[in-house]
Structures are given as C-alpha cells and as structure tokens.
C-alpha positions as protocol buffer text, in pm:
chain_id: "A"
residue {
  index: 1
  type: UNK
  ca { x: 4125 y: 7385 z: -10464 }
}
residue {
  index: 2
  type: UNK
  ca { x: 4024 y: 7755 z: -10485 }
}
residue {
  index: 3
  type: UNK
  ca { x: 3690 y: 7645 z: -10620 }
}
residue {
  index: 4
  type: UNK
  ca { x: 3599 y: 7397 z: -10328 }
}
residue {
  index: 5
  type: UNK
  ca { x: 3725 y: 7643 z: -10072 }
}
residue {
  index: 6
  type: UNK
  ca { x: 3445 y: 7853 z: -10268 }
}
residue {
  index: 7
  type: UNK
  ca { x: 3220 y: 7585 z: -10230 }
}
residue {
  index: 8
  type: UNK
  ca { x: 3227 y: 7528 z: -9876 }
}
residue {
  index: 9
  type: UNK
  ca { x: 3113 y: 7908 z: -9776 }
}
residue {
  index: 10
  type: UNK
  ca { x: 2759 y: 7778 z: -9956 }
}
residue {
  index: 11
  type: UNK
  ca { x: 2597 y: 7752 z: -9630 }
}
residue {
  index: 12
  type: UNK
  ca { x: 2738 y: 8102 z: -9555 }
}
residue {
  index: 13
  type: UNK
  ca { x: 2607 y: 8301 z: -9785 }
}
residue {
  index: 14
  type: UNK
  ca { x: 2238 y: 8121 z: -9840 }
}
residue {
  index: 15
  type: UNK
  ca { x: 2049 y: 8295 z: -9520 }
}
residue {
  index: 16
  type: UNK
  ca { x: 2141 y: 8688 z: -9748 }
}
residue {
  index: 17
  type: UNK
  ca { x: 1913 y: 8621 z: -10027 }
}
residue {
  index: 18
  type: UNK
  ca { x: 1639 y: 8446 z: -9805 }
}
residue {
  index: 19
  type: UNK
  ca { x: 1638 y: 8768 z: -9609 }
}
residue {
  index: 20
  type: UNK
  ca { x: 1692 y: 9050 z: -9863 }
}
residue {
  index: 21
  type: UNK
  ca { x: 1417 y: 8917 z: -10090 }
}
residue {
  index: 22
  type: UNK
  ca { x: 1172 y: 8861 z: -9797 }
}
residue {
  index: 23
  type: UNK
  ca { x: 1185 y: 9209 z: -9660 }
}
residue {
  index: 24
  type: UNK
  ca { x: 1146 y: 9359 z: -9985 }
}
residue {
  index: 25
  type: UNK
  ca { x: 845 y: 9141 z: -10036 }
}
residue {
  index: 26
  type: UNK
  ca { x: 702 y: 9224 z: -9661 }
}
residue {
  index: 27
  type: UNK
  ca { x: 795 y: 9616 z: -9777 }
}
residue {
  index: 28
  type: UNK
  ca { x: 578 y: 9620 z: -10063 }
}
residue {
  index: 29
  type: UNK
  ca { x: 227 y: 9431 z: -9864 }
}
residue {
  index: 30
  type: UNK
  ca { x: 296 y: 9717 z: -9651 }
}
residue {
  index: 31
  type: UNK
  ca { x: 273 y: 9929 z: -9988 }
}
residue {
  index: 32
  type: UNK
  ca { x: -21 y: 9763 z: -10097 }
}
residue {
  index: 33
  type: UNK
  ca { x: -167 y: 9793 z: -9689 }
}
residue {
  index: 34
  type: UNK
  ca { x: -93 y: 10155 z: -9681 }
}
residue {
  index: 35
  type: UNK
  ca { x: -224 y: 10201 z: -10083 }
}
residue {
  index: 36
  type: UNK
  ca { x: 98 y: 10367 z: -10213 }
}
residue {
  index: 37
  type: UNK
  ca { x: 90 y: 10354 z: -10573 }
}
residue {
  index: 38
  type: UNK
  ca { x: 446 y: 10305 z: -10632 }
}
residue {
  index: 39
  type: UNK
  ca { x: 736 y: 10091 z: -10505 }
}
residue {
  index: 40
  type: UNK
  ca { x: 878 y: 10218 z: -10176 }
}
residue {
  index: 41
  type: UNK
  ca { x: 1291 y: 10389 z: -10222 }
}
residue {
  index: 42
  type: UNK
  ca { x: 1382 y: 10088 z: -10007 }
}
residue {
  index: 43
  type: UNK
  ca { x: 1287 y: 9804 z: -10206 }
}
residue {
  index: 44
  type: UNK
  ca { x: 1571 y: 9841 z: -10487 }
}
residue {
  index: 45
  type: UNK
  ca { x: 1815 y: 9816 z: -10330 }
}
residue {
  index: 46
  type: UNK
  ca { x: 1688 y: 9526 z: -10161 }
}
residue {
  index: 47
  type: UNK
  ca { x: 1631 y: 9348 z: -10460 }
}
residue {
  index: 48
  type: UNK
  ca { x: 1992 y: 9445 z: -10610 }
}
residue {
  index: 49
  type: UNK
  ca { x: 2158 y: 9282 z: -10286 }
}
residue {
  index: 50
  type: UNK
  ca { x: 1927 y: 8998 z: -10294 }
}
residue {
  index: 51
  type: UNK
  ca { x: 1979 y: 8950 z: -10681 }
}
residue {
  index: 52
  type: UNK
  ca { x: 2376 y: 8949 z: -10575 }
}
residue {
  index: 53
  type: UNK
  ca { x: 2388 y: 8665 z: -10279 }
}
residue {
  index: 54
  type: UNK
  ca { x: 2105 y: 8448 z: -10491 }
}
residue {
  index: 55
  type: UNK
  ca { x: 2351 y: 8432 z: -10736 }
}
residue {
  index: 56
  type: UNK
  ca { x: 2660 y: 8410 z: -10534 }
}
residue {
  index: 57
  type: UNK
  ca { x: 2484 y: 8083 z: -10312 }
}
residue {
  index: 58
  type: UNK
  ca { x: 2385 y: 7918 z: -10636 }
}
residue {
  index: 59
  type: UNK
  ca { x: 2738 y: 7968 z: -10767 }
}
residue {
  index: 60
  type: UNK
  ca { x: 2890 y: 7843 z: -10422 }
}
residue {
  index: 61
  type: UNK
  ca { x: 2595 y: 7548 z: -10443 }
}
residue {
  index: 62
  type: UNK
  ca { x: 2744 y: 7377 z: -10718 }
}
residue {
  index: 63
  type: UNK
  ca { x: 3072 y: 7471 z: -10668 }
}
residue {
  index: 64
  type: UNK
  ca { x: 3029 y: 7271 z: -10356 }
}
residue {
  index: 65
  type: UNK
  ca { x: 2805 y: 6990 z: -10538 }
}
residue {
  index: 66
  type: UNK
  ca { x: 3126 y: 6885 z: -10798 }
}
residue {
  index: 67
  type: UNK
  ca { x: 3052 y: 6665 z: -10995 }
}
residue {
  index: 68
  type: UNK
  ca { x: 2933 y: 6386 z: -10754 }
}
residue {
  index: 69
  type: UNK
  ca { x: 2592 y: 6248 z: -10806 }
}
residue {
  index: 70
  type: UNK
  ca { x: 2352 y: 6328 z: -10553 }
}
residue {
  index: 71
  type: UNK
  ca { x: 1989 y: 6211 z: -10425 }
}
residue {
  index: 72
  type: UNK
  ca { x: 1684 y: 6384 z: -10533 }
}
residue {
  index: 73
  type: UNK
  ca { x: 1643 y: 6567 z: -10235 }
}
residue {
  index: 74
  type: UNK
  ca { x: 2035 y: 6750 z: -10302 }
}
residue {
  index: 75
  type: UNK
  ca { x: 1933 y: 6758 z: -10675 }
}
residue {
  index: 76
  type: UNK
  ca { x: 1567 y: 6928 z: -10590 }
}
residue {
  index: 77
  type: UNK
  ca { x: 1721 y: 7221 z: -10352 }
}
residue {
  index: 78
  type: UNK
  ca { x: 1996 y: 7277 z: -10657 }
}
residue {
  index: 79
  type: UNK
  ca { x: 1734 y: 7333 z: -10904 }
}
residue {
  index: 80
  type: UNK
  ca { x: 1498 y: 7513 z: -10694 }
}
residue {
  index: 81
  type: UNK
  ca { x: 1838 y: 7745 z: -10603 }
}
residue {
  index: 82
  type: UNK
  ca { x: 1890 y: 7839 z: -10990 }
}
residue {
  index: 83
  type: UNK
  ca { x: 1519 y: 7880 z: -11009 }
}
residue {
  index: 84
  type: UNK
  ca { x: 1509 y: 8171 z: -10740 }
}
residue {
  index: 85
  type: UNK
  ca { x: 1800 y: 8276 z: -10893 }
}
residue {
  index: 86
  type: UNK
  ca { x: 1627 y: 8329 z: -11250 }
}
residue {
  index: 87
  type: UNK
  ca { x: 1351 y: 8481 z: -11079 }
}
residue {
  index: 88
  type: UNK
  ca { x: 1503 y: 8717 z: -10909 }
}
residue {
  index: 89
  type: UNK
  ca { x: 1704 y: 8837 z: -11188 }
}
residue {
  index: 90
  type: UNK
  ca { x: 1345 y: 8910 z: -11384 }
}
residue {
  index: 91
  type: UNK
  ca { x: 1210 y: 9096 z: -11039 }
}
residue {
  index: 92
  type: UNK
  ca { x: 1542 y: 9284 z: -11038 }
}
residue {
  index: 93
  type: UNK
  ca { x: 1459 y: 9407 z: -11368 }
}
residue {
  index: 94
  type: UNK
  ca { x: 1054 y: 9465 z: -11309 }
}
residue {
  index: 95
  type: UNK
  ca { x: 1185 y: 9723 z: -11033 }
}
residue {
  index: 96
  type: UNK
  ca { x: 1426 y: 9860 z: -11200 }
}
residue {
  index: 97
  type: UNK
  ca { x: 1112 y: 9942 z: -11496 }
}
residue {
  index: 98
  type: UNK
  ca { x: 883 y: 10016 z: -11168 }
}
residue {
  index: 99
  type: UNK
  ca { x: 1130 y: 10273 z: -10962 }
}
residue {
  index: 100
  type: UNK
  ca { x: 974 y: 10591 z: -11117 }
}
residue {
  index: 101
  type: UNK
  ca { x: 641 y: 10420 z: -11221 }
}
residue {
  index: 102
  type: UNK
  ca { x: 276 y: 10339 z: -11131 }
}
residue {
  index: 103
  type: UNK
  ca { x: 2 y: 10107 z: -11232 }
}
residue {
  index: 104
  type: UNK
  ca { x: 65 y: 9766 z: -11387 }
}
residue {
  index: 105
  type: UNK
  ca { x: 428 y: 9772 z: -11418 }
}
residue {
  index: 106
  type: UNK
  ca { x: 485 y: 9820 z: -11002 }
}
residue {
  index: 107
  type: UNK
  ca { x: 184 y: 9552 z: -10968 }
}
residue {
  index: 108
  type: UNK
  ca { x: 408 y: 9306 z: -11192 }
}
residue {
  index: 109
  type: UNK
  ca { x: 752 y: 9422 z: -11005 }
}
residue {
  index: 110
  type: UNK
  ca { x: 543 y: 9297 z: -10647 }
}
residue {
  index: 111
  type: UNK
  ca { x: 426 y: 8987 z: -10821 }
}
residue {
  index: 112
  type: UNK
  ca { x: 747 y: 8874 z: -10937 }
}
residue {
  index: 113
  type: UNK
  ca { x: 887 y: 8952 z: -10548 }
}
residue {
  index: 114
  type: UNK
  ca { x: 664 y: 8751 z: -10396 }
}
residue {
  index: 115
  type: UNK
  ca { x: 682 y: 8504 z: -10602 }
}
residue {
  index: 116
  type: UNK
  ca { x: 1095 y: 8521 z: -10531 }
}
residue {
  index: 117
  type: UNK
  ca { x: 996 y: 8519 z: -10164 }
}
residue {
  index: 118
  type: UNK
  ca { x: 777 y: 8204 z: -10241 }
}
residue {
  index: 119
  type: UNK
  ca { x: 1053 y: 8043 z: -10429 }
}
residue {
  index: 120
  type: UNK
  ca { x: 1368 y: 8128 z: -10233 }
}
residue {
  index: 121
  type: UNK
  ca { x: 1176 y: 7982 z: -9869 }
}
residue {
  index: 122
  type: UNK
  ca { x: 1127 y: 7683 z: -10050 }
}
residue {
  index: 123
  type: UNK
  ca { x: 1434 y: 7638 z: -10159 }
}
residue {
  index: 124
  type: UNK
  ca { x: 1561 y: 7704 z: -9791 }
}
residue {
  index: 125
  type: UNK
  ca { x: 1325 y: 7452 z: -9664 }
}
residue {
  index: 126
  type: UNK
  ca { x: 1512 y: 7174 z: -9875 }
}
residue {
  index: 127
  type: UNK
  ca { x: 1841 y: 7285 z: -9748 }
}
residue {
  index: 128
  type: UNK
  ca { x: 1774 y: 7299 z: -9410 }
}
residue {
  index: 129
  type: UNK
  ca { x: 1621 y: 6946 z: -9480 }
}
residue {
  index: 130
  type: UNK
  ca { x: 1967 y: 6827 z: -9590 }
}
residue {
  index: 131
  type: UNK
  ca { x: 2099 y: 6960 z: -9318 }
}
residue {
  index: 132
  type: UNK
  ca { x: 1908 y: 6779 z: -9064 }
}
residue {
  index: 133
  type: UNK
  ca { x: 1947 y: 6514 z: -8807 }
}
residue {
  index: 134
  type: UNK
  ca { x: 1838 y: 6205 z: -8932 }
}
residue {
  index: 135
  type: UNK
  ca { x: 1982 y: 6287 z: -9308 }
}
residue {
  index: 136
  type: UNK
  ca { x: 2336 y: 6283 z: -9323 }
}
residue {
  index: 137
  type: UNK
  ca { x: 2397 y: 6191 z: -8882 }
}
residue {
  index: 138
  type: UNK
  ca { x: 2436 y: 5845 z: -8952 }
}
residue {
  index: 139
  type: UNK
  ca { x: 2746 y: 5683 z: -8972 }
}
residue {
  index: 140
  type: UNK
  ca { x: 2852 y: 5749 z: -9339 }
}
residue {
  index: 141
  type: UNK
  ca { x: 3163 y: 5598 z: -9523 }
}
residue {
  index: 142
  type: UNK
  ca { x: 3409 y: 5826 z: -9397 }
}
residue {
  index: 143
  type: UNK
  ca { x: 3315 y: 5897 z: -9032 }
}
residue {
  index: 144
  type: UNK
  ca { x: 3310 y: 5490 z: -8995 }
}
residue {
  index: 145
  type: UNK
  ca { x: 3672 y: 5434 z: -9166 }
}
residue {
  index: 146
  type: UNK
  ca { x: 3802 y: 5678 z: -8903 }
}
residue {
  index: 147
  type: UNK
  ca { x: 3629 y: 5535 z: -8618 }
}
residue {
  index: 148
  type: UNK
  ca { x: 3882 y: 5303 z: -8483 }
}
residue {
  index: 149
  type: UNK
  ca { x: 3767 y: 4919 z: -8488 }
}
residue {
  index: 150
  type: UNK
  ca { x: 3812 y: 4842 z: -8135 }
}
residue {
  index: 151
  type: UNK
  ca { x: 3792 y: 4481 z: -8035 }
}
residue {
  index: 152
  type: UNK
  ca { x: 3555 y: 4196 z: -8157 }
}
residue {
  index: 153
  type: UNK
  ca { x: 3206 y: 4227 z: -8201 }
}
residue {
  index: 154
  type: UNK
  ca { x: 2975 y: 3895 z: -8133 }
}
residue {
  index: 155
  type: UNK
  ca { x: 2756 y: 3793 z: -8390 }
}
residue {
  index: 156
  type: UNK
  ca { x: 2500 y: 3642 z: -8134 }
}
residue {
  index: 157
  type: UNK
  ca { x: 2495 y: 3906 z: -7877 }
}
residue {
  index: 158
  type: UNK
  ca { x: 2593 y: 4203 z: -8105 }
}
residue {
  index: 159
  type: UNK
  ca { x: 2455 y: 4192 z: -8458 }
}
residue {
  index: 160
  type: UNK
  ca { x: 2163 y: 3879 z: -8414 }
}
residue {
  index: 161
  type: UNK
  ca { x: 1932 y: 4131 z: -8207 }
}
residue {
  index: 162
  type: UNK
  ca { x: 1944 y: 4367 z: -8513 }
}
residue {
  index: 163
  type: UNK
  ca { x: 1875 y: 4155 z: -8765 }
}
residue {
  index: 164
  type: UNK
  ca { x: 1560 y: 3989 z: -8563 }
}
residue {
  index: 165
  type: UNK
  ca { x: 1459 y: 4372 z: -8475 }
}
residue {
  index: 166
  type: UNK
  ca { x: 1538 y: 4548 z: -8796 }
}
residue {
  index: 167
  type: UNK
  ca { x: 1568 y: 4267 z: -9127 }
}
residue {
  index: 168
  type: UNK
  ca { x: 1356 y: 4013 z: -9053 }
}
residue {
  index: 169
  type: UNK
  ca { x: 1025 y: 4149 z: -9113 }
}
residue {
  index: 170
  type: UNK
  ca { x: 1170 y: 4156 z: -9489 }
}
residue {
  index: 171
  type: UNK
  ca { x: 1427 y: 3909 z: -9501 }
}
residue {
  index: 172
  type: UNK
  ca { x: 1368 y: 3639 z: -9264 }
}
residue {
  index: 173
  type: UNK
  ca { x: 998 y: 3598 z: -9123 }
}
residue {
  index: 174
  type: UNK
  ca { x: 709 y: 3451 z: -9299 }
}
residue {
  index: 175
  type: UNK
  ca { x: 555 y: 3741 z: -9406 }
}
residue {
  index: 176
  type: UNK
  ca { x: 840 y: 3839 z: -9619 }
}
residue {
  index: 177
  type: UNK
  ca { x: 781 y: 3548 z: -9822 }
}
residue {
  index: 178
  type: UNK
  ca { x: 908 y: 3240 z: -9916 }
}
residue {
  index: 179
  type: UNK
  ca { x: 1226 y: 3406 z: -10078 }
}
residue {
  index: 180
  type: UNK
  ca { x: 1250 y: 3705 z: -9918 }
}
residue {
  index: 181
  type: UNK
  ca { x: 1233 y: 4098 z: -10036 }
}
residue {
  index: 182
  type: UNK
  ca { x: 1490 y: 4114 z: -10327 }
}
residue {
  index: 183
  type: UNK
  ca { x: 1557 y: 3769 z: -10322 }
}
residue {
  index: 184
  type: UNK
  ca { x: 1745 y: 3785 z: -9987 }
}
residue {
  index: 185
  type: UNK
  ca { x: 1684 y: 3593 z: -9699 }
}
residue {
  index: 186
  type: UNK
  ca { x: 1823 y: 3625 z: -9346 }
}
residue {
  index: 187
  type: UNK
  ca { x: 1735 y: 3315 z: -9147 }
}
residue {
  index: 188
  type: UNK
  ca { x: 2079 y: 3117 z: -9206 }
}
residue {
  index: 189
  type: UNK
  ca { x: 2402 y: 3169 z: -9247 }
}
residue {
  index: 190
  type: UNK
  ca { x: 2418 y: 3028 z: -9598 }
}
residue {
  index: 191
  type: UNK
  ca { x: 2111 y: 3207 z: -9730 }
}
residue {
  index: 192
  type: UNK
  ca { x: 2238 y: 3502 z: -9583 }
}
residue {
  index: 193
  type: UNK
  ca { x: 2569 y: 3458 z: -9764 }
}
residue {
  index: 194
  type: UNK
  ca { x: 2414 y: 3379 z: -10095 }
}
residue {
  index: 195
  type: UNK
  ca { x: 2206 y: 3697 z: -10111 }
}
residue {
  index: 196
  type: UNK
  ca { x: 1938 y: 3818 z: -10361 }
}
residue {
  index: 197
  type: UNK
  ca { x: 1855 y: 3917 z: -10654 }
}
residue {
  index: 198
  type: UNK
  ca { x: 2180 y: 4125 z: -10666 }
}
residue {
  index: 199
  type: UNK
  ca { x: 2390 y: 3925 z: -10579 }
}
residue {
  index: 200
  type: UNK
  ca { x: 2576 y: 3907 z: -10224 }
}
residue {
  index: 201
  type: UNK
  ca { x: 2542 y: 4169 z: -9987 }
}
residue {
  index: 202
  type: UNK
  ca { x: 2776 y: 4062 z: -9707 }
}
residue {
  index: 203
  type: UNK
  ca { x: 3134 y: 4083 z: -9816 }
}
residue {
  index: 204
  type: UNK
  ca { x: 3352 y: 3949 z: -9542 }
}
residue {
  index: 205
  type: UNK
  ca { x: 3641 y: 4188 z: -9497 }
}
residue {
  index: 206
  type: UNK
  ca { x: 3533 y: 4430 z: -9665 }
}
residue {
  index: 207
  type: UNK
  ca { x: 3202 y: 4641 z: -9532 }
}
residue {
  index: 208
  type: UNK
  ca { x: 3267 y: 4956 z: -9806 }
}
residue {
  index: 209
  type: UNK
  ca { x: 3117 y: 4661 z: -10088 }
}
residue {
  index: 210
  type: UNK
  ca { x: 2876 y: 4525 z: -9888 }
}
residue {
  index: 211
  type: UNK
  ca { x: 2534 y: 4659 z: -9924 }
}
residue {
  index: 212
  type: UNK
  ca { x: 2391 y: 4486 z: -9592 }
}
residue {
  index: 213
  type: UNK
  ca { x: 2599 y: 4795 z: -9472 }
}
residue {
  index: 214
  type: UNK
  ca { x: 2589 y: 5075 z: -9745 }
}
residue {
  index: 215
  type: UNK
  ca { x: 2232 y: 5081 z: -9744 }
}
residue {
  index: 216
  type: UNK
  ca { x: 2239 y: 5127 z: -9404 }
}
residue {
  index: 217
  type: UNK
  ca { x: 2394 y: 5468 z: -9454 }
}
residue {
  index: 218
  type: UNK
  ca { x: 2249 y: 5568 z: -9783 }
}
residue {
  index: 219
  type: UNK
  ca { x: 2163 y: 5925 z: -9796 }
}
residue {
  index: 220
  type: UNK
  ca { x: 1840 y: 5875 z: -9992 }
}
residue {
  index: 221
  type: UNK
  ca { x: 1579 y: 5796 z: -9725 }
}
residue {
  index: 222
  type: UNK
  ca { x: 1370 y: 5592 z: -10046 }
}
residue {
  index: 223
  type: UNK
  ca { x: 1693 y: 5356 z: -10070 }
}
residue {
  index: 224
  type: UNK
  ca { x: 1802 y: 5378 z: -9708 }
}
residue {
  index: 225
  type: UNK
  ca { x: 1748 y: 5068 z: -9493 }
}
residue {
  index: 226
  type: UNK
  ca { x: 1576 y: 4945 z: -9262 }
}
residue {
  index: 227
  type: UNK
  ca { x: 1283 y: 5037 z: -9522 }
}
residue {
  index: 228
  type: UNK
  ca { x: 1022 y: 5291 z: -9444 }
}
residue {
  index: 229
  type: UNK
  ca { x: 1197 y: 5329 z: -9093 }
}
residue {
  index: 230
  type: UNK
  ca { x: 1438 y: 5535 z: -8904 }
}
residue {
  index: 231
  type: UNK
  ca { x: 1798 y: 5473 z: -8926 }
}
residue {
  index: 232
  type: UNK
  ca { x: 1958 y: 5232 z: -8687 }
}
residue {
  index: 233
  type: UNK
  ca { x: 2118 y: 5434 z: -8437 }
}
residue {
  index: 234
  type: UNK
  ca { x: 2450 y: 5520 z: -8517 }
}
residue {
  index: 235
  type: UNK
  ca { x: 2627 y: 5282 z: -8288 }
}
residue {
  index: 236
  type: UNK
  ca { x: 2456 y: 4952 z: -8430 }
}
residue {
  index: 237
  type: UNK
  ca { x: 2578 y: 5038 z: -8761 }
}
residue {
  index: 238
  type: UNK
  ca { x: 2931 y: 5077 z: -8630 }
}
residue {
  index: 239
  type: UNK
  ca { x: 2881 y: 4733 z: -8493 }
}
residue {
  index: 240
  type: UNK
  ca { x: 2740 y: 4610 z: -8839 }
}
residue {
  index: 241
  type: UNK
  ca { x: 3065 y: 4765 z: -8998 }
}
residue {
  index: 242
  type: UNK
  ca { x: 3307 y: 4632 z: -8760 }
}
residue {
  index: 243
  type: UNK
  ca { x: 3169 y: 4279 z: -8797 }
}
residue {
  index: 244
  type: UNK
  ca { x: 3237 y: 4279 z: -9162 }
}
residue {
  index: 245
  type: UNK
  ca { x: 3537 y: 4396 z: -9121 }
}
residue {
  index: 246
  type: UNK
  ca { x: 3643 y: 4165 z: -8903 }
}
residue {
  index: 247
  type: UNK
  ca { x: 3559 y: 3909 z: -9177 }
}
residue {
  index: 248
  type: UNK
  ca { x: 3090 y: 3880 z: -9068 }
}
residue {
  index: 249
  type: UNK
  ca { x: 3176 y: 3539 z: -8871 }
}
residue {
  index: 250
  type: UNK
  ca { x: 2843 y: 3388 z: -8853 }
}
residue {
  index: 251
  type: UNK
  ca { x: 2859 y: 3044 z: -8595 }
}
residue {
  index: 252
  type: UNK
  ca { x: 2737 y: 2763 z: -8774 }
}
residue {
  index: 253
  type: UNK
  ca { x: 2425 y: 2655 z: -8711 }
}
residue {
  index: 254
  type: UNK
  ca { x: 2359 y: 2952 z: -8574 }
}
residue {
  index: 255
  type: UNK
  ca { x: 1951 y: 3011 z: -8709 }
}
residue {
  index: 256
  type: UNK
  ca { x: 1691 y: 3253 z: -8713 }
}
residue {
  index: 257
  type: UNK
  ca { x: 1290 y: 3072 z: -8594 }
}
residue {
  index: 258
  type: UNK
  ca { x: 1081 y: 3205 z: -8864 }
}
C-alpha cells in the first residue's frame, strides 16, 4: 500500500529534475557565451538537486508501473526515465571533478549536462504524451463498469451507424476482401457472430471478453481500433458496451449492402 501511495506522487515530482537539469545546462551556454573557463558556483548544486528528483521520479515511475504490462509508449518513457537517471548520476560526478577545475574536464562536465537536458525533455515529452487526450480519455474498462447501463440500446438506430461508419471499410465492404481483415466480417449477423481468425469477438453478456469492444479502448494506438483512426468518441463506445451487455441482440435479417 505504502509503495503505490509512493507511486502515485510520480507525476509530482517529474517537472524537479526537468527543471533543475535545464537551468544548469542554460547556466553553463551562458558560461561558454560569456567565455568563463570554469563551471559557474551555481551549477552544483543544481545538478545535486536534479541528480535527487531524477532518481526519486524514476523510483516513483515504477513504483507506480507494478508489475502490469504496459504498451511501448509507457515502456519507452520508463526506460528513457532510468536513462536520464544514469546520466545524470555520471554529470553529477563530472562536476563534482570540474568544481575547482578548467580545460577538458569542465568541457566534459557541460557535455554530459546537456546531454541530461537532451535526455530528460525527451523523456518528458513521452510522459506528457501518456498523459494526453486521445491516450487514455476513452472509455477504458473501469470508467465503463461504473457508468451505469441505463436503458436499452437499439442495434439499428444505435450501434448499425457505427459499424457502417467505423468497421466496414475492414470488415464488411468489398474492399476489405472477400473474408474480411483478420478473418472477420461484419455484413450479417452470423458472420459477425462467427468472427475471425481469433475466434469470436462479440461475446453476448459479457463486453470485458469481447474484443469488438476491448480494442476499442486499447491503450496502444498500433492495436487500438478503428485502425489508423481516432477513437470513437467516448459515448459510442458506451453504447457498444451496453449492447453487449445487454446480451449484442442483432434482428435477424438485419444486413449490411456491401
């Protein structure tokens, strides 16, 4: 418990070494502007704070990953986090060697800062990225389970329209082939059903195993659906759950024109 409450002040503590590590960076161009030979008094202590919060985010970071498995974007801002981190620690210790000294070793202690300064925006980028709308504002498993499932929803005038807007350029018109992408094809209610290549996707009664809806939510833009789109709006895929649940009555004869 005490190390998810840890966790969860991640986003807290990130914005310290983004800002430590850049003015110490911007401190020393103005070194190298103004041609002092050494480091200027302020940049060690700088560093030392920044060397603290990097390492105190990256410990929060996967204190608030667990051990879940995560997308590559969550798994590249991790890695890019311990990366800073290591780099910092050797630019701590370059101006530590560079306080009282000139020459090469304060050129390698402003090297290695900007290159923390490189690596630590980066990494900030792909956080902020996670953080986005667009990336996790969709309706995911647990905001949809507490959304209560008010009334019926109409297959014709509710969840037809987004299959013809958003599937059937890959699972129902002629361009998507005679089967289908992935084996699946929308146009009836048996076919739809049936499923692809993996089996069935629409599990009536139960939306949390169907992937007609989970890949609607997925956090991975490369596996969300619709492909190569934007989500559906958030609403649509609350109807798309709430039709499942309610057991994804399809009228027969009810049929897509291809």
């Amino acid at each position: 418990m005490l190390w998810t409450f840890f966790g969860r002040l991640h986003p807290a503590t990130v914005h310290f070494p983004i800002a430590m590590l850049s003015i110490a960076a911007l401190v020393e161009f103005l070194q190298i502007v103004r041609r002092k030979p050494g480091l200027a008094p302020a940049t060690f202590t700088l560093t030392v704070v920044g060397l603290v919060s990097a390492v105190l985010a990256s410990l929060m970071g996967i204190a608030n990953a667990g051990g879940k498995h995560h997308d590559d974007l969550i798994e590249t801002h991790r890695w890019a986090g311990i990366a800073t981190t290591v780099a910092t620690v050797a630019a701590m210790a370059l101006v530590f060697k560079a306080r009282a000294g000139r020459g090469a070793i304060v050129q390698a202690a402003r090297a290695s800062l900007f290159l923390a300064m490189i690596l630590v925006s980066v990494t900030g980028h792909w956080g902020g990225a996670i953080t986005l709308p667009g990336y996790y504002d969709v309706w995911g498993d647990e905001q949809v389970r507490q959304k209560p499932s008010e009334g019926p929803v109409d297959f014709k005038q509710d969840i037809a329209p987004i299959i013809q807007a958003s599937c059937f350029s890959c699972h129902g018109g002629r361009k998507s082939g005679k089967n289908g992408k992935g084996g699946l094809r929308l146009t009836t209610k048996a076919l739809a059903m049936k499923g692809g290549d993996g089996g069935p996707c629409i599990v009536p009664g139960k939306p949390e195993e169907s992937s007609f809806y989970k890949l609607l939510i997925a956090k991975n833009p490369d596996e969300r659906m619709p492909e190569k789109a934007k989500p559906l709006p958030p609403e649509q895929i609350e109807k798309i759950f709430r039709w499942i649940e309610k057991g994804a009555v399809w009228p027969d004869g009810h049929e897509f024109k291809e």
